[in-house]
C-alpha positions in Angstrom: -173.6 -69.4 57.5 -171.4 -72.1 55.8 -172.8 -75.6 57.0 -170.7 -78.8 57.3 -171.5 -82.5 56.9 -170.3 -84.8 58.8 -170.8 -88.6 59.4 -172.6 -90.2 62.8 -173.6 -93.3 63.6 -177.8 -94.0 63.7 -179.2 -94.5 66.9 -181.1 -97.6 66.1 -177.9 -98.9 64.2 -176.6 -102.0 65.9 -172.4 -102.5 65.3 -170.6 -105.4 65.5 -166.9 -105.5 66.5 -164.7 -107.9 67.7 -162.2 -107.1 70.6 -160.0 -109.3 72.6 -160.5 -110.2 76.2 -157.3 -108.2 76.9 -158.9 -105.0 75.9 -162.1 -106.2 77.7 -159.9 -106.3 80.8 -159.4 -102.6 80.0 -162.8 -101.9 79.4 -163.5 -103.5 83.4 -160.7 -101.2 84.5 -162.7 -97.9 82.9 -166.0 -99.2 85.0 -163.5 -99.7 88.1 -161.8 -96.5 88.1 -165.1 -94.3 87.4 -166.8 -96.5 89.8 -164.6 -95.7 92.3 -164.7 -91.9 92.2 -168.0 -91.8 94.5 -168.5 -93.6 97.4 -169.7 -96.9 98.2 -173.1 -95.5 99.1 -173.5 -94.3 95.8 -172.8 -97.4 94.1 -175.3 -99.4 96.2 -178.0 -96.4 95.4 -177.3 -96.5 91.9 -177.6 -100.8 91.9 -181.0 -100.2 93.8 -182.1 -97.7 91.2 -181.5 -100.3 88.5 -183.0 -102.9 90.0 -186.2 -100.8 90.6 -186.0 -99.7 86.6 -186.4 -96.0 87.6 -185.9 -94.0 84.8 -182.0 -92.9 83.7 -184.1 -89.6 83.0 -182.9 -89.4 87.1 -179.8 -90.2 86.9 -176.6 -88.0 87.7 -173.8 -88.0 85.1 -171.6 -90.6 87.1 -174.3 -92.4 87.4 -175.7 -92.5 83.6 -171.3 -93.0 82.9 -171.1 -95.9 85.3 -174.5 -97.4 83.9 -173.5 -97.4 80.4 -170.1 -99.2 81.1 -171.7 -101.7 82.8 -174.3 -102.2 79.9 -171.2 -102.9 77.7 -169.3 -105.1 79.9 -172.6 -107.3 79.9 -172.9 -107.2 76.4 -169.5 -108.3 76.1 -169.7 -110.9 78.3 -173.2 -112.4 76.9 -171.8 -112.6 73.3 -168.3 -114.0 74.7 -170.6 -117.0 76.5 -172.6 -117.4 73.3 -169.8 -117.4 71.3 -167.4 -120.3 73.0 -165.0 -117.6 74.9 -165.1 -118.1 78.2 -163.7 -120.5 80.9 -164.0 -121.4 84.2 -161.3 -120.5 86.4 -161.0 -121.0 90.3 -159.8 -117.7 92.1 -159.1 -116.7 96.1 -162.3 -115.5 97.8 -161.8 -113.5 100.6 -165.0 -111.6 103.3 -165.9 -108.9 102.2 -168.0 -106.3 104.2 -170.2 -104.8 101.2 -173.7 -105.5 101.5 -174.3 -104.0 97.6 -177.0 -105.7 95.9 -176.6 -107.5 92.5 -178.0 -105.4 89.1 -180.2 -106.8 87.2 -179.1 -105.3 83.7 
């Protein structure tokens, strides 16, 4: 049996890149779309289920998916903060009637 090597990233290896807030947007719009292929419900369960740290050992697919983009999207938007790239911007608030709790991630 002929083997092959090939080259992988390390699991405890820690990778910096820079992206723009552009492709960040995109990034949102990844969480957004798979997000929105269950229902509400599910969103809210999966929220609780972070917030009470049970184990992503128990996690469906969507919901490992949808818990790793929003583990990015906070990373992004810590290191953006630390880093000077964010601003303050006013925007339209309008009721909404989701009762979803916040993550804690």
């Amino acid at each position: 049996m002929e083997k092959l090597q090939i080259e992988r990233i390390k699991n405890e290896g820690i990778i910096d890149i820079k992206l723009s807030g552009s492709f960040y947007k995109r990034i949102q719009q990844v969480l957004n779309f798979i997000a929105s292929i269950e229902d509400k419900d599910s969103l809210t369960d999966l929220i609780d289920k972070l917030n009470d740290e049970v184990s992503d050992e128990n996690f469906s697919e969507w919901e490992t998916v949808v818990e790793t983009m929003m583990i990015l999207c906070s990373e992004i938007e810590t290191k953006a903060k630390e880093q000077g790239h964010t601003e303050m911007v006013d925007i339209e608030v309008t009721p909404t009637t989701t009762d979803a709790p916040t993550a804690n991630l």
